[in-house]
C-alpha positions as CSV (number, residue, x, y, z in Angstrom):
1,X,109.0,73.7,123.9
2,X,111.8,76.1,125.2
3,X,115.4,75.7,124.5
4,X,118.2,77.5,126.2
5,X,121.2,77.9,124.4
6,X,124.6,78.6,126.5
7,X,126.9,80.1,123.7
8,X,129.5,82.6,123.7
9,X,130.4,82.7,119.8
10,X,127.8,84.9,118.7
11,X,127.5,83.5,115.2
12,X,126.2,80.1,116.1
13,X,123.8,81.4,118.6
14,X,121.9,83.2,115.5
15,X,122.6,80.1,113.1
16,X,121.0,78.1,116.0
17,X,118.3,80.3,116.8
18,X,117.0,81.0,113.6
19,X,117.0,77.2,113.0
20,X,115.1,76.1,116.1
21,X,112.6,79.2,115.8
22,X,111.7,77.7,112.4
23,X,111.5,74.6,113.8
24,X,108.9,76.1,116.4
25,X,111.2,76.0,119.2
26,X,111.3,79.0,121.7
27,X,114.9,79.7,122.4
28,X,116.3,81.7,125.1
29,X,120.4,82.4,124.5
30,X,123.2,83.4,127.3
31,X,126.8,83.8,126.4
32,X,128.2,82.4,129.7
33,X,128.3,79.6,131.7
34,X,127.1,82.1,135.0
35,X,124.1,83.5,133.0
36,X,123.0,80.1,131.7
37,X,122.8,78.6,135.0
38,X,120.9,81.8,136.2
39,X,118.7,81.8,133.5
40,X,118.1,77.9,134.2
41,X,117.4,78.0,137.4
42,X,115.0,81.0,137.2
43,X,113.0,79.7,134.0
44,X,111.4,76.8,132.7
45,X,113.3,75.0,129.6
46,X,113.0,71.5,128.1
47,X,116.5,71.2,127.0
48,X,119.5,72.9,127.2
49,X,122.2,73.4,124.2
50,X,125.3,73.8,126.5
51,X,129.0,75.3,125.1
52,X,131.5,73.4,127.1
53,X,134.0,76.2,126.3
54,X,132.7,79.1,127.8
55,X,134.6,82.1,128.7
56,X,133.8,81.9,132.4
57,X,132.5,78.9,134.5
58,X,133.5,75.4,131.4
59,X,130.0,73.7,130.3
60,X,130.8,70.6,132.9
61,X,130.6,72.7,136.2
62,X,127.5,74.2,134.7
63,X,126.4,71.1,134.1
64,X,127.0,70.0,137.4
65,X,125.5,72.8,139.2
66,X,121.9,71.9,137.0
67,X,122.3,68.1,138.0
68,X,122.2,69.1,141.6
69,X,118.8,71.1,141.6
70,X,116.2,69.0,142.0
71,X,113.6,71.1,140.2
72,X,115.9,70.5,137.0
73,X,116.2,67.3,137.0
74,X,114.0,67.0,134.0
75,X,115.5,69.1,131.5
76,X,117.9,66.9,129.1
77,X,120.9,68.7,128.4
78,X,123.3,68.6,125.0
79,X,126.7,69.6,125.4
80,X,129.0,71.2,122.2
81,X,132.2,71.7,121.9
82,X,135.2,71.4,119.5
83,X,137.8,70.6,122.0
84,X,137.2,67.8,123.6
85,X,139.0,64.8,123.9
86,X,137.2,61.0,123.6
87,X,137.9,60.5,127.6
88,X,136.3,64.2,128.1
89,X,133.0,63.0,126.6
90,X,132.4,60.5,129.5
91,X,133.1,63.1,131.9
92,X,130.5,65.2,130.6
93,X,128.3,62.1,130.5
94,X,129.0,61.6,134.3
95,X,128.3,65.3,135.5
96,X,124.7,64.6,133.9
97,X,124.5,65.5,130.0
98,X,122.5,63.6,128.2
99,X,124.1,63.9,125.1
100,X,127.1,65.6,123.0
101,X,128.1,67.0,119.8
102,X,131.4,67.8,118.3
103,X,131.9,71.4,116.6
104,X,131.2,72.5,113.9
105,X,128.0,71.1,114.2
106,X,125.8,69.5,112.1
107,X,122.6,71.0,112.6
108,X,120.0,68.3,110.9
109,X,122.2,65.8,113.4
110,X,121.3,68.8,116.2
111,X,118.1,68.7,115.6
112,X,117.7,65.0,115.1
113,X,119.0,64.8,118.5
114,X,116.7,67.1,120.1
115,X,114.1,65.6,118.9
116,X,115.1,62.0,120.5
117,X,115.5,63.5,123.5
118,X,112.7,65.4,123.7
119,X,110.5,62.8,122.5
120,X,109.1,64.4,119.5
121,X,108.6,64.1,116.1
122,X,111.8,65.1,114.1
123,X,112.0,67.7,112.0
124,X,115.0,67.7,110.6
125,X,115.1,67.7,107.1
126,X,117.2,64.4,105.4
C-alpha cells in the first residue's frame, strides 16, 4: 500500500515515514500543497496524509482539487493540522477528507486510522 504524505515540517515527515515503513507502508513525501497534488495526480496512492497548513496552496484546496479528478476518487484522504477550529473540521469534511487529526499527533491513533480506512488489519501497537 502507498501513502503520500503532504508535509512541510520536516521533522514529522521522518517521524511519519520511518513509522509507516516499519509498518510496511510505501511512503512518498512532498512539502507543499502544489507538489502533493502533482505527485497525486501523476502516481498511484491508497491514502493520503494531508497538512492543512502548508506554506503554499492550505490542505482544503488541495483537497478539493483531488475530489474533483475522477481517477482519484478512490484514495481516502487524512487531513492534520494544529490549527483548526471545530467548525474548520466540517469544512474539510465537505471538500472530501475522509478523516482528521489534531497536531501533535498521536501516531498509534494515526495508524489506527489508516488502517480503518484502508481496510486492513491494524498494526498499531496498544
Amino acid at each position: 500500500m502507498r501513502i503520500l504524505l503532504v508535509e512541510d515540517e520536516q521533522g514529522l515527515i521522518i517521524t511519519l515515514t520511518d513509522r509507516l515503513q516499519s509498518e510496511g507502508f510505501e511512503v512518498v513525501s512532498a512539502d507543499d500543497g502544489a507538489a502533493g497534488f502533482n505527485l497525486a495526480s501523476s502516481e498511484t496512492f491508497d491514502l493520503i496524509i494531508l497538512d492543512v497548513m502548508l506554506p503554499d496552496i492550505n490542505g482544503q484546496a488541495v483537497c478539493e482539487l483531488i475530489r474533483r479528478d475522477p481517477t482519484m476518487s478512490d484514495i481516502k484522504i487524512i487531513c492534520i493540522s494544529g490549527m483548526v477550529e471545530e467548525d474548520k473540521i466540517a469544512d474539510l469534511k465537505a471538500a472530501g477528507a475522509d478523516d482528521f487529526l489534531h497536531k501533535p499527533l498521536d501516531i498509534d491513533e494515526l495508524m489506527k486510522r489508516i488502517c480503518r480506512l484502508l481496510d486492513i488489519e491494524s498494526t498499531a501497537h496498544a
